[in-house]
mmCIF file of the N, C-alpha and C atoms, coordinates in Angstrom:
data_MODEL
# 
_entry.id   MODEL 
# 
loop_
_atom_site.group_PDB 
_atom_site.id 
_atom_site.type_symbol 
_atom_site.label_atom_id 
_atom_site.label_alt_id 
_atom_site.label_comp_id 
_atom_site.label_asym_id 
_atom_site.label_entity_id 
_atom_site.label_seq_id 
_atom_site.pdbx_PDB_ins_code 
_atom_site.Cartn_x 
_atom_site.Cartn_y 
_atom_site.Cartn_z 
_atom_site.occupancy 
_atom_site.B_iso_or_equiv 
_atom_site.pdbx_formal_charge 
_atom_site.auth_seq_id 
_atom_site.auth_comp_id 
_atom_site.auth_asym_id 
_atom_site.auth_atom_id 
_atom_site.pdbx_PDB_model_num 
ATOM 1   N N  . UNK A 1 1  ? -6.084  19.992 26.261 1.00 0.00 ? 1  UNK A N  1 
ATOM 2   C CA . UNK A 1 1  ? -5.891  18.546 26.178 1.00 0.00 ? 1  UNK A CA 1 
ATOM 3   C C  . UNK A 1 1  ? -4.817  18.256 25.136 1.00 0.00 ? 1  UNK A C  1 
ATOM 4   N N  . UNK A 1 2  ? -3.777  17.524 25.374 1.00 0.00 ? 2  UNK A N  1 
ATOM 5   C CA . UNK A 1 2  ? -2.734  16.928 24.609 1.00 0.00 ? 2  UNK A CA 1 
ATOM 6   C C  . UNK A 1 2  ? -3.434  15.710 24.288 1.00 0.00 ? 2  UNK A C  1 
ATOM 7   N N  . UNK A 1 3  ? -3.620  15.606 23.014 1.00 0.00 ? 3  UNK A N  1 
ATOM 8   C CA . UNK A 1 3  ? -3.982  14.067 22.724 1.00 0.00 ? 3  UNK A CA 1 
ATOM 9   C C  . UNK A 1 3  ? -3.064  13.200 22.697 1.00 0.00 ? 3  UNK A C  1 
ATOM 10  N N  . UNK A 1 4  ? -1.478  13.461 22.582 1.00 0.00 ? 4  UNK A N  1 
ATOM 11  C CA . UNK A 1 4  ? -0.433  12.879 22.938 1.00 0.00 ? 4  UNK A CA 1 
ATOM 12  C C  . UNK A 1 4  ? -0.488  12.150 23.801 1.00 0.00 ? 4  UNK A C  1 
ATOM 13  N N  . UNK A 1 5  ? -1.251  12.471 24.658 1.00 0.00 ? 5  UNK A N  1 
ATOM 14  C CA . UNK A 1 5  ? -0.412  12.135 26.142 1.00 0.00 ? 5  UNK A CA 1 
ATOM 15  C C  . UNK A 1 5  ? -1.438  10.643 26.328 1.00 0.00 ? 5  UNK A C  1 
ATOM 16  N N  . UNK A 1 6  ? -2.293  10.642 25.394 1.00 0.00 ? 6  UNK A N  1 
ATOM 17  C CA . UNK A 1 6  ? -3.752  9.079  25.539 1.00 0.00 ? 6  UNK A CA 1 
ATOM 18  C C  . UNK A 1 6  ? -3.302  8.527  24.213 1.00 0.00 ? 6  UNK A C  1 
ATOM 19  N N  . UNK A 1 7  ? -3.040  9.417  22.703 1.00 0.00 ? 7  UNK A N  1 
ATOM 20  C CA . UNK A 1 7  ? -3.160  8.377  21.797 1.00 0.00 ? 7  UNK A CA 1 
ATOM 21  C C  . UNK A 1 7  ? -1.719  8.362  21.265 1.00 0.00 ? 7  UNK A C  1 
ATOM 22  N N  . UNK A 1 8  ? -1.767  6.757  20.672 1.00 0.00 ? 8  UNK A N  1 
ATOM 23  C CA . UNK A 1 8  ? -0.232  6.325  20.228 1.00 0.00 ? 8  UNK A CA 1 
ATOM 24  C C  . UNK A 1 8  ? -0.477  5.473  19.097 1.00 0.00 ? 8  UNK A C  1 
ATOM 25  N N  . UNK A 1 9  ? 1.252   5.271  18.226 1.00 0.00 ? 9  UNK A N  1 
ATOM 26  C CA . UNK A 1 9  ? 0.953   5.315  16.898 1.00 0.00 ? 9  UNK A CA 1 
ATOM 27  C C  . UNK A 1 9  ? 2.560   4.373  17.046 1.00 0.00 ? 9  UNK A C  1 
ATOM 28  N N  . UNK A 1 10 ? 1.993   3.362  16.867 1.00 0.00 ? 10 UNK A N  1 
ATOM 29  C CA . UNK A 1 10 ? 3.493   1.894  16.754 1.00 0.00 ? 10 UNK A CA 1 
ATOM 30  C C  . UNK A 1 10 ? 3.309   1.191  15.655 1.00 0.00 ? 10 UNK A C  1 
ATOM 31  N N  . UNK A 1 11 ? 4.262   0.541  15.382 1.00 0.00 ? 11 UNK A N  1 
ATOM 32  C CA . UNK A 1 11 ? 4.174   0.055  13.912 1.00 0.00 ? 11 UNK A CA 1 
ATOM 33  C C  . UNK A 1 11 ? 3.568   -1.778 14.667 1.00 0.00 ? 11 UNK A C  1 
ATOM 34  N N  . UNK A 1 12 ? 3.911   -2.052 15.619 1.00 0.00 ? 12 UNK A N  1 
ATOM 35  C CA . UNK A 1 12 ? 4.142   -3.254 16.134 1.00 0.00 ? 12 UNK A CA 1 
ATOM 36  C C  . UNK A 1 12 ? 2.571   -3.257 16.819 1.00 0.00 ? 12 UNK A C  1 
ATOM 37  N N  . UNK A 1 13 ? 1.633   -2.184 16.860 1.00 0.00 ? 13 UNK A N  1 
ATOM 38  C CA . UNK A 1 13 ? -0.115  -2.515 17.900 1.00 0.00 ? 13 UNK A CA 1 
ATOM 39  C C  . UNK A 1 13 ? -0.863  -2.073 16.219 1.00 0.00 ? 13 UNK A C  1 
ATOM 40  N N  . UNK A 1 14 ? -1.304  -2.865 16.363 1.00 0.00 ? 14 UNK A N  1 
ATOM 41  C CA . UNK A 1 14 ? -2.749  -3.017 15.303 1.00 0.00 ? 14 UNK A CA 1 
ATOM 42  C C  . UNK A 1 14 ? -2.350  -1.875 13.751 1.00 0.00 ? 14 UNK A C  1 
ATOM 43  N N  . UNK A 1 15 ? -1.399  -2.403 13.841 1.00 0.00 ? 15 UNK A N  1 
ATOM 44  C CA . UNK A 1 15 ? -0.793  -2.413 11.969 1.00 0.00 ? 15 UNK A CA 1 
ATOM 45  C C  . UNK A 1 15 ? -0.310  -0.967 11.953 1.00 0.00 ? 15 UNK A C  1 
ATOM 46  N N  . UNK A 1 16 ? 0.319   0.034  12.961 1.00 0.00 ? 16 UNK A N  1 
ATOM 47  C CA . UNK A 1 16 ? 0.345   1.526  13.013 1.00 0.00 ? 16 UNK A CA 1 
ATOM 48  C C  . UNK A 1 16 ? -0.839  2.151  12.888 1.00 0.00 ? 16 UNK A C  1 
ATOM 49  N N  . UNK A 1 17 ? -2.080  1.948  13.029 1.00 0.00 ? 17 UNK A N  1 
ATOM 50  C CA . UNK A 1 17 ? -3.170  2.495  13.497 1.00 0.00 ? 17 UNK A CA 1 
ATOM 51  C C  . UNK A 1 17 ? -2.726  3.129  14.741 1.00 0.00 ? 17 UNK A C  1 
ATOM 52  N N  . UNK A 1 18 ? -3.715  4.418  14.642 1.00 0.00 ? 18 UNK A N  1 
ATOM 53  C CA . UNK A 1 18 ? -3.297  5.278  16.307 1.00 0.00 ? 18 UNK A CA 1 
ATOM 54  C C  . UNK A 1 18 ? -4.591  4.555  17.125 1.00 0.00 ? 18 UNK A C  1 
ATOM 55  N N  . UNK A 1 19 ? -3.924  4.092  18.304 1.00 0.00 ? 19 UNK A N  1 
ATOM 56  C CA . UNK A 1 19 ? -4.453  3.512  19.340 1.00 0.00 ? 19 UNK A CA 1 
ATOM 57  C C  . UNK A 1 19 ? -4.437  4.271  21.029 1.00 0.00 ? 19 UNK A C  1 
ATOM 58  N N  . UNK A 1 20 ? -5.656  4.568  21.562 1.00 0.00 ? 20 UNK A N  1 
ATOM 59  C CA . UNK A 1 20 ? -5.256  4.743  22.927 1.00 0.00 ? 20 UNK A CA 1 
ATOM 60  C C  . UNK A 1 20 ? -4.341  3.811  23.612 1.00 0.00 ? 20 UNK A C  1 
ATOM 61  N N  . UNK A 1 21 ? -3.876  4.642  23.833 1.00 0.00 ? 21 UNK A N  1 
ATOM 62  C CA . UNK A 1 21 ? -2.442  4.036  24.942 1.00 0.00 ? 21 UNK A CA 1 
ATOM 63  C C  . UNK A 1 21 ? -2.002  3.127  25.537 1.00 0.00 ? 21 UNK A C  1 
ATOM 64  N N  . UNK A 1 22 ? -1.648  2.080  25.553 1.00 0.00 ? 22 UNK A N  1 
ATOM 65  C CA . UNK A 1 22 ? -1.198  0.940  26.259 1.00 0.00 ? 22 UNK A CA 1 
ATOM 66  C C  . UNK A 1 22 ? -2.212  0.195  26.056 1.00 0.00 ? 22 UNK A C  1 
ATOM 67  N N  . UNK A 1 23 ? -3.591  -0.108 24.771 1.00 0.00 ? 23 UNK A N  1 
ATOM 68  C CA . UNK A 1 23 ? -4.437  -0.500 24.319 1.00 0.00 ? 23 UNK A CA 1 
ATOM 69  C C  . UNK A 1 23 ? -4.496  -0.730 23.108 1.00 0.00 ? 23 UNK A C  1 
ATOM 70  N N  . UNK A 1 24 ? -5.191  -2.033 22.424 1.00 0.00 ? 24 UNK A N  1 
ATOM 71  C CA . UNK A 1 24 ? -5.570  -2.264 21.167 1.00 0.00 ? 24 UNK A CA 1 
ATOM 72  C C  . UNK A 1 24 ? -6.813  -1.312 21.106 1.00 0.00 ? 24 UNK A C  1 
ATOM 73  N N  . UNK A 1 25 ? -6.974  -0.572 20.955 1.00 0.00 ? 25 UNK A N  1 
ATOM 74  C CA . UNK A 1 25 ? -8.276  0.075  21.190 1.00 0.00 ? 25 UNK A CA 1 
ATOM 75  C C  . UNK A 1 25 ? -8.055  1.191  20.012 1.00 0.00 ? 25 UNK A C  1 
ATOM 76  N N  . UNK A 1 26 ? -8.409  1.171  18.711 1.00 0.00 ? 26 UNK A N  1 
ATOM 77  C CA . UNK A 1 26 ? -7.887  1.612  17.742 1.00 0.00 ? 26 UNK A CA 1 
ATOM 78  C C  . UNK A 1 26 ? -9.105  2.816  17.641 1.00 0.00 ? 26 UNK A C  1 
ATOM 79  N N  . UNK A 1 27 ? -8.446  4.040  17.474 1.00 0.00 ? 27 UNK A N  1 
ATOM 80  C CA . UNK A 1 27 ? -9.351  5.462  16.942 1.00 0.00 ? 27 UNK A CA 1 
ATOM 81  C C  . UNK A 1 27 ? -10.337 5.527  16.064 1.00 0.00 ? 27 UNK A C  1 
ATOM 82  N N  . UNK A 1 28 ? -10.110 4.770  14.923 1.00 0.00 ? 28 UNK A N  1 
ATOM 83  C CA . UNK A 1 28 ? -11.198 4.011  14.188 1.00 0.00 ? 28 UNK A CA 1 
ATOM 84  C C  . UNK A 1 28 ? -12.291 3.634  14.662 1.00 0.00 ? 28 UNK A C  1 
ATOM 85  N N  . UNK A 1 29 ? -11.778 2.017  15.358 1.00 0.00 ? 29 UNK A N  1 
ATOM 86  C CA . UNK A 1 29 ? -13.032 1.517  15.700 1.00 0.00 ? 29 UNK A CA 1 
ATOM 87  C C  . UNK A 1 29 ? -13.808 2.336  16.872 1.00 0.00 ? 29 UNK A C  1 
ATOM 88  N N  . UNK A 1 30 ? -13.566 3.011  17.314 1.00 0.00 ? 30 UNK A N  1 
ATOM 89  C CA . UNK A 1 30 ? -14.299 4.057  18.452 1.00 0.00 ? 30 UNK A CA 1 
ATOM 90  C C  . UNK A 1 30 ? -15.251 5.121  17.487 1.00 0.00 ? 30 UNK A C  1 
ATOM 91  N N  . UNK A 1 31 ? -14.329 5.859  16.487 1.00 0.00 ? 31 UNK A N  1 
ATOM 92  C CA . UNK A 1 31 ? -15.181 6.440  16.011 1.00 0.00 ? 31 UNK A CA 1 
ATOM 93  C C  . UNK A 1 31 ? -16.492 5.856  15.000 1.00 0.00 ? 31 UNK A C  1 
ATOM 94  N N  . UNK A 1 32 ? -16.134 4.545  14.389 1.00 0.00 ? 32 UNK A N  1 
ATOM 95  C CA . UNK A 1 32 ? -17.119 3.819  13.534 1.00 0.00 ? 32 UNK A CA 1 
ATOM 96  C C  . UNK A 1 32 ? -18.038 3.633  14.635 1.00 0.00 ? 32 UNK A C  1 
ATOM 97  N N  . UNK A 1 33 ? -17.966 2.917  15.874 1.00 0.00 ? 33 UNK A N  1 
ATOM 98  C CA . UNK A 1 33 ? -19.212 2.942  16.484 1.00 0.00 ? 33 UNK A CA 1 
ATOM 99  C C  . UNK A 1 33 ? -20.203 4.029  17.240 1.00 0.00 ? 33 UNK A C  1 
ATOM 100 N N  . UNK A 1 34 ? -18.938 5.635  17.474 1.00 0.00 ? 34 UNK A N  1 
ATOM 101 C CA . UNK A 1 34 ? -20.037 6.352  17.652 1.00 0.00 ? 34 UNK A CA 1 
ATOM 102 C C  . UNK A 1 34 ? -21.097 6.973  16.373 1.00 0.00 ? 34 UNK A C  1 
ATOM 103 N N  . UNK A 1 35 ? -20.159 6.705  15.190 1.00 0.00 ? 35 UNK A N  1 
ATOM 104 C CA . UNK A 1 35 ? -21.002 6.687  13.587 1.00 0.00 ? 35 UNK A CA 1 
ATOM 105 C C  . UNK A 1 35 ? -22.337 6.067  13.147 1.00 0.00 ? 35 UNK A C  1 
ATOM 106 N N  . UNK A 1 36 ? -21.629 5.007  14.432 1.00 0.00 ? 36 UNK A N  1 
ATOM 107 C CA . UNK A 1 36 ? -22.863 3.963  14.176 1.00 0.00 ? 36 UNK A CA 1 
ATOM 108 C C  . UNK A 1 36 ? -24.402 3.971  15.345 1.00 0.00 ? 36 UNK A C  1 
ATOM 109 N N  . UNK A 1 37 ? -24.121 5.086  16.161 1.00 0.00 ? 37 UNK A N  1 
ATOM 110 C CA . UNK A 1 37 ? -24.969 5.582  17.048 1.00 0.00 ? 37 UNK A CA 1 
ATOM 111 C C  . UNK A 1 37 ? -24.760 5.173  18.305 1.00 0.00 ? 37 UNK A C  1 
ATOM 112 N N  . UNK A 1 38 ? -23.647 4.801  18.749 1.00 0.00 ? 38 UNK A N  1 
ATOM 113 C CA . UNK A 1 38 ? -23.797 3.965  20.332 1.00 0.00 ? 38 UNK A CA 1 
ATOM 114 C C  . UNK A 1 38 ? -23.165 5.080  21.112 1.00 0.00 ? 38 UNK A C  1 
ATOM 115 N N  . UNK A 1 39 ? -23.372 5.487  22.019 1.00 0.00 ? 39 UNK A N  1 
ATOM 116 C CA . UNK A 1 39 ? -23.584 6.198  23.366 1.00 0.00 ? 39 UNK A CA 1 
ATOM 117 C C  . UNK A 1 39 ? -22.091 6.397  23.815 1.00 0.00 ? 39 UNK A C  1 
ATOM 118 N N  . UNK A 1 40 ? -21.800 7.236  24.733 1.00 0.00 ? 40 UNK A N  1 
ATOM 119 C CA . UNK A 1 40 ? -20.721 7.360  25.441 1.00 0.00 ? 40 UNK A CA 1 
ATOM 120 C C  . UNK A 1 40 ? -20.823 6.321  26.382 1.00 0.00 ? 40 UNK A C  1 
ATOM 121 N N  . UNK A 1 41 ? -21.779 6.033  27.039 1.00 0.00 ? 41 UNK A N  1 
ATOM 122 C CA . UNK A 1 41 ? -21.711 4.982  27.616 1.00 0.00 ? 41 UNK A CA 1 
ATOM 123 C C  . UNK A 1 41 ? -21.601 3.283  27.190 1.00 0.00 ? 41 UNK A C  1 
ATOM 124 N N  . UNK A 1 42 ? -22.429 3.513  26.321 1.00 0.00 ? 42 UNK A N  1 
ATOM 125 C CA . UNK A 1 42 ? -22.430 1.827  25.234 1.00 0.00 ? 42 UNK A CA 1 
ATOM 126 C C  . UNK A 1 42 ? -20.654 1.746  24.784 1.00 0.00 ? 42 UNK A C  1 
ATOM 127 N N  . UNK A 1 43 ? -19.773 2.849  24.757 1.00 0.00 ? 43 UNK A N  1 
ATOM 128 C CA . UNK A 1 43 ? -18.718 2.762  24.468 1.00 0.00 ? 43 UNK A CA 1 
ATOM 129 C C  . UNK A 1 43 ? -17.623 2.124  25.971 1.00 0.00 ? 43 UNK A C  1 
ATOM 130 N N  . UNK A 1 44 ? -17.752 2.861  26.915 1.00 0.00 ? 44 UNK A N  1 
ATOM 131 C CA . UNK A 1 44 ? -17.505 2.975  28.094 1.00 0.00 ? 44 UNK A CA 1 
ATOM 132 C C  . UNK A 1 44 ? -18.134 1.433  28.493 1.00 0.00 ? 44 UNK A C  1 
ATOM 133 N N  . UNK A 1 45 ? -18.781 0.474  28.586 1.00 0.00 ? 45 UNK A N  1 
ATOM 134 C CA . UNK A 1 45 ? -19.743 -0.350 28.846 1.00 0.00 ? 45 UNK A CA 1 
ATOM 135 C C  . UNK A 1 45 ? -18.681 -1.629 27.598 1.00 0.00 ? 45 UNK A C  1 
ATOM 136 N N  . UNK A 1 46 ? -18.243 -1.272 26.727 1.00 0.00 ? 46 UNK A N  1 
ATOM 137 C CA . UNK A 1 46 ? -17.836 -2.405 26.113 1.00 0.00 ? 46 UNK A CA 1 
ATOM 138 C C  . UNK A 1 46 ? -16.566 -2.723 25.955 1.00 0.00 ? 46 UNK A C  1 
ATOM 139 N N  . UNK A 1 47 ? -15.699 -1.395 26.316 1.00 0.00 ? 47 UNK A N  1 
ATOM 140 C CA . UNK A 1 47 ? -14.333 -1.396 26.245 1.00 0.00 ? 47 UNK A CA 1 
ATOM 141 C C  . UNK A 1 47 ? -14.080 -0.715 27.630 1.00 0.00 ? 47 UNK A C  1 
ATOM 142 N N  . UNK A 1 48 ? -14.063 -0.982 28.940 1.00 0.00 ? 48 UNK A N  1 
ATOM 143 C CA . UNK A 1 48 ? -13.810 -0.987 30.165 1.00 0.00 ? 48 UNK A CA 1 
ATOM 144 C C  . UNK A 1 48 ? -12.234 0.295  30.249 1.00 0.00 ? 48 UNK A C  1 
ATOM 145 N N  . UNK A 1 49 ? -11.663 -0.238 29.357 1.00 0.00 ? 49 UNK A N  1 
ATOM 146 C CA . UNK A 1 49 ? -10.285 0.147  29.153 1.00 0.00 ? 49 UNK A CA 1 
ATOM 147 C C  . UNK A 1 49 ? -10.252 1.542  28.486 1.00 0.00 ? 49 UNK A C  1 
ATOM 148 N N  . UNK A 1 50 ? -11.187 1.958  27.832 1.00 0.00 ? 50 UNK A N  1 
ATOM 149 C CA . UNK A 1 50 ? -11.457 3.147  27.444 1.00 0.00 ? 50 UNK A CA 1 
ATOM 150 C C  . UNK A 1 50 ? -11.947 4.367  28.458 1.00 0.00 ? 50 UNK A C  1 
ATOM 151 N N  . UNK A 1 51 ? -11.624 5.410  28.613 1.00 0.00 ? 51 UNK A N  1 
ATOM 152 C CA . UNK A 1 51 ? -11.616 6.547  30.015 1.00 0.00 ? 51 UNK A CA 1 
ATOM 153 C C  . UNK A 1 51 ? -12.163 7.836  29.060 1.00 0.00 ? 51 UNK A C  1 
ATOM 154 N N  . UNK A 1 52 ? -13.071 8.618  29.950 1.00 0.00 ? 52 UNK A N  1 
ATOM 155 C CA . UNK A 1 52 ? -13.523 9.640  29.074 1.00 0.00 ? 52 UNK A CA 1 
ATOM 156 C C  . UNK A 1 52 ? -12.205 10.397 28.720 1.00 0.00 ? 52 UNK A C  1 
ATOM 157 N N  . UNK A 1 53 ? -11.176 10.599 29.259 1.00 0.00 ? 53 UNK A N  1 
ATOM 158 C CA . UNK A 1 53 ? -9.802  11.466 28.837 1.00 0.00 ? 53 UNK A CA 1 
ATOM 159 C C  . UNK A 1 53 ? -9.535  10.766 27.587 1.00 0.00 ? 53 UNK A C  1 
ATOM 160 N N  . UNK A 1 54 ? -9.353  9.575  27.571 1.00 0.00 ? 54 UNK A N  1 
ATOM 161 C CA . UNK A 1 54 ? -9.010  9.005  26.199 1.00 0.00 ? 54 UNK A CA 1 
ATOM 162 C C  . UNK A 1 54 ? -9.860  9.270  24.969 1.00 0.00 ? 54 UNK A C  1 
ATOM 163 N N  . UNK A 1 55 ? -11.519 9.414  25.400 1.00 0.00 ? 55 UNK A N  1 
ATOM 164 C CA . UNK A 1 55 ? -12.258 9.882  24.389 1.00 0.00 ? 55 UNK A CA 1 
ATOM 165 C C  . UNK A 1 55 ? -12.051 11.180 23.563 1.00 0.00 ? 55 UNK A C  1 
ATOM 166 N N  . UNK A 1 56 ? -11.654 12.058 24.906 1.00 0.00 ? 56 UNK A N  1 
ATOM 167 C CA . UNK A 1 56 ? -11.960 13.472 24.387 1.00 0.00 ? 56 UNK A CA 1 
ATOM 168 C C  . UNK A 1 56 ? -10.182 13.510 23.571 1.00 0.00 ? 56 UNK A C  1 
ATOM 169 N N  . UNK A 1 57 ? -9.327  12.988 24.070 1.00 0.00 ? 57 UNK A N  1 
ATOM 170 C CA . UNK A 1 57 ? -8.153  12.645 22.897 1.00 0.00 ? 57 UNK A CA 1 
ATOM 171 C C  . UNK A 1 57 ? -8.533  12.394 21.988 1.00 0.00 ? 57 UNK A C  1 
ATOM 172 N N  . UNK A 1 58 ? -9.419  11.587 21.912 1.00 0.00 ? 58 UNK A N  1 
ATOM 173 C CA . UNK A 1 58 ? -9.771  10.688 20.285 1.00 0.00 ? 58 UNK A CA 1 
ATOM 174 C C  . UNK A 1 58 ? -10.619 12.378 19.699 1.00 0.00 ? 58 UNK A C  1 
ATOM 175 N N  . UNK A 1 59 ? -11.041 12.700 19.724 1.00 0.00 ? 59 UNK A N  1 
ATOM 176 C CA . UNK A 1 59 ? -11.919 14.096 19.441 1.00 0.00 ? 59 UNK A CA 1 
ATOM 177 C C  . UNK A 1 59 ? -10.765 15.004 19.245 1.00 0.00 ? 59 UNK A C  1 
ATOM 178 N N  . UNK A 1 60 ? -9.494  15.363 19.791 1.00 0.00 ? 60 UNK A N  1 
ATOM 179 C CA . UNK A 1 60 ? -8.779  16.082 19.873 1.00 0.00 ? 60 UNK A CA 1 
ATOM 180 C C  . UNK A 1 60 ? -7.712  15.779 18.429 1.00 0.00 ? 60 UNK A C  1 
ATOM 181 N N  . UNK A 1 61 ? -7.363  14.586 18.734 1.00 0.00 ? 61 UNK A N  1 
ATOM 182 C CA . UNK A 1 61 ? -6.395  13.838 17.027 1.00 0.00 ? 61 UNK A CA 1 
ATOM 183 C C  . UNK A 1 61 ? -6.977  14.143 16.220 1.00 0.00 ? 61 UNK A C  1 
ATOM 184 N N  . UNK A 1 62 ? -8.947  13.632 15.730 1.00 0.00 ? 62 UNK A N  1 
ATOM 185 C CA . UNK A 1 62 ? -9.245  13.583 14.482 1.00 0.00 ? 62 UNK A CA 1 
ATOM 186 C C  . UNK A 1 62 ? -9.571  15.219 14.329 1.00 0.00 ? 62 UNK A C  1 
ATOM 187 N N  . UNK A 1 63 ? -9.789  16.119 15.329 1.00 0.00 ? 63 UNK A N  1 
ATOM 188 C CA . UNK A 1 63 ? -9.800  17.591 15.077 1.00 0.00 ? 63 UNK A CA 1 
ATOM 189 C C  . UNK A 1 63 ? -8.335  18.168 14.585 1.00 0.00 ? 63 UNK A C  1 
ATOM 190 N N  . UNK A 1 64 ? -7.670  17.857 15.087 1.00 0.00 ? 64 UNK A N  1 
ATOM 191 C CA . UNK A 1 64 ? -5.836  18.663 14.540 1.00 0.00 ? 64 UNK A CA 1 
ATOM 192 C C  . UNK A 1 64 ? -6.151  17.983 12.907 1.00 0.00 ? 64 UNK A C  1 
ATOM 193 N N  . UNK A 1 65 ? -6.318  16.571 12.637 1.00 0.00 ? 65 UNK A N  1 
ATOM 194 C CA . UNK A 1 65 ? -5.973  15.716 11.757 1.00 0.00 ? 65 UNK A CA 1 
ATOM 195 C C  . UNK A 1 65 ? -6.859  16.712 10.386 1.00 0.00 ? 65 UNK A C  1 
ATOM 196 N N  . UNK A 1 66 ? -8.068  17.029 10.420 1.00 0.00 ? 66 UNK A N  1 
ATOM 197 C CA . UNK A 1 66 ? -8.827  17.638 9.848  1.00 0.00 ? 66 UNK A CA 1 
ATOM 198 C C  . UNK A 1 66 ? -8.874  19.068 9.614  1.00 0.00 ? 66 UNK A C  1 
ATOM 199 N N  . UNK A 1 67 ? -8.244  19.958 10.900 1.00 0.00 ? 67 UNK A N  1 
ATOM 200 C CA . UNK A 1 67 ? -7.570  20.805 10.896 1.00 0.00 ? 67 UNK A CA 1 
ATOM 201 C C  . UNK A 1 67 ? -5.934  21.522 10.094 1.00 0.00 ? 67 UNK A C  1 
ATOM 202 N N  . UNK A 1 68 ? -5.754  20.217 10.159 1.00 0.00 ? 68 UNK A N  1 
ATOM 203 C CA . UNK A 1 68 ? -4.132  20.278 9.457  1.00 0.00 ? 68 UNK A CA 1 
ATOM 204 C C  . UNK A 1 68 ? -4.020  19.875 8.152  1.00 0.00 ? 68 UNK A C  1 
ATOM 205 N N  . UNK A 1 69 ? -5.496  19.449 7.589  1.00 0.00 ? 69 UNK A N  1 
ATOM 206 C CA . UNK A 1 69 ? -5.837  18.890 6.544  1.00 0.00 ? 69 UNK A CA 1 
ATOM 207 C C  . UNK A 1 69 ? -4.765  17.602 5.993  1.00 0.00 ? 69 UNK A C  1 
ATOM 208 N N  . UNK A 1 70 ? -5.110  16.771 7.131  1.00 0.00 ? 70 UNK A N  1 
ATOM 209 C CA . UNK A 1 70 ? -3.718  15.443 7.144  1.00 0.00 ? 70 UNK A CA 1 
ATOM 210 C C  . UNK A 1 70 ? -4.591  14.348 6.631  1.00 0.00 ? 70 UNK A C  1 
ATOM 211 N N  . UNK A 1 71 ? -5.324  14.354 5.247  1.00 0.00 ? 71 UNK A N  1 
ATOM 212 C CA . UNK A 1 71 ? -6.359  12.893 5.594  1.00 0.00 ? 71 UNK A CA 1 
ATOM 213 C C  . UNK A 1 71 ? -6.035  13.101 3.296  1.00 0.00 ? 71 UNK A C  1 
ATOM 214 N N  . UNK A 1 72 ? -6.453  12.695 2.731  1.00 0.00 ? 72 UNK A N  1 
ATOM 215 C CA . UNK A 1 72 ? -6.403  12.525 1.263  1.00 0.00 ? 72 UNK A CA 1 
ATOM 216 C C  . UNK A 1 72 ? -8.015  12.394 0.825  1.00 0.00 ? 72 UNK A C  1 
ATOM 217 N N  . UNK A 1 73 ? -8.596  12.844 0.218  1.00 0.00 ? 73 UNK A N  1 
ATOM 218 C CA . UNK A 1 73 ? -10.153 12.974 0.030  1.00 0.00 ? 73 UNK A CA 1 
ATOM 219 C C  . UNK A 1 73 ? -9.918  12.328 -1.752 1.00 0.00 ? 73 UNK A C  1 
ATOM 220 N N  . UNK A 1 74 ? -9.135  12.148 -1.981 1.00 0.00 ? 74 UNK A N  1 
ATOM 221 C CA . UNK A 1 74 ? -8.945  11.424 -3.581 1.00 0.00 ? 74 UNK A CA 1 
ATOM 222 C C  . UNK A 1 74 ? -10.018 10.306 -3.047 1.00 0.00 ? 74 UNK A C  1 
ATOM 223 N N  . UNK A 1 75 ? -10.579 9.904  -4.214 1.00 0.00 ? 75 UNK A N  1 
ATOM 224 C CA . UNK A 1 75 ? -10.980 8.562  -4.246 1.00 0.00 ? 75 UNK A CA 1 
ATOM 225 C C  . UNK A 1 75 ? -10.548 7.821  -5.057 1.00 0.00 ? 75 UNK A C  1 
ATOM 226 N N  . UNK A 1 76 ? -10.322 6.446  -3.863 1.00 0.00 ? 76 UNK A N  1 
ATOM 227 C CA . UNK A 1 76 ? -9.527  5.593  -4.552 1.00 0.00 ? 76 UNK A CA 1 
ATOM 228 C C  . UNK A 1 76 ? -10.220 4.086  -5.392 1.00 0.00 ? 76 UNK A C  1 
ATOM 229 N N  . UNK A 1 77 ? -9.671  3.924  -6.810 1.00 0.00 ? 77 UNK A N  1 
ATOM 230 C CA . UNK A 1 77 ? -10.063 3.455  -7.768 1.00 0.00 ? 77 UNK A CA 1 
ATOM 231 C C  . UNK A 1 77 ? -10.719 2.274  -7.178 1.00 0.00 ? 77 UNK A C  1 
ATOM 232 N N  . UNK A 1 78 ? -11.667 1.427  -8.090 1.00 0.00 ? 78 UNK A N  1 
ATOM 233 C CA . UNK A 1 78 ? -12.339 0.406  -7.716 1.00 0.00 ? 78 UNK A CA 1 
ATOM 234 C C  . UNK A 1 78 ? -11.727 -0.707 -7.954 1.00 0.00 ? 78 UNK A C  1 
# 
């Protein structure tokens, strides 16, 4: 799976957040709600526009991302 080929990263869709494709549908908010316990389907069921290929992209980005150690674990001041 190329996650390329589902997720995208514009300065001009939801502030350069990576978004599935031709969607406001931001990687974030997908992963906060499966964080938050809702289903492949409760996902699928609320965002129509979302396709299991696009999911398993979203699984594929934050794996390279974590893999490539691309994220900053500093914590930032209060």
């Amino acid at each position: 799976m190329n996650w390329r080929d589902h997720i995208e990263i514009r300065p001009d869709v939801m502030g350069g957040k990576p978004v599935v494709r031709d969607t406001r549908i931001t990687v974030e908010i997908v992963l906060d709600w499966l964080a938050a316990g809702w289903s492949e389907a409760e996902l699928f069921e609320n965002y129509p526009r979302l396709s299991p290929e696009a999911l398993k992209a979203i699984f594929s980005f934050t794996r390279e991302i974590v893999a490539e150690q691309l994220y900053d674990l500093v914590p930032k001041a209060a």
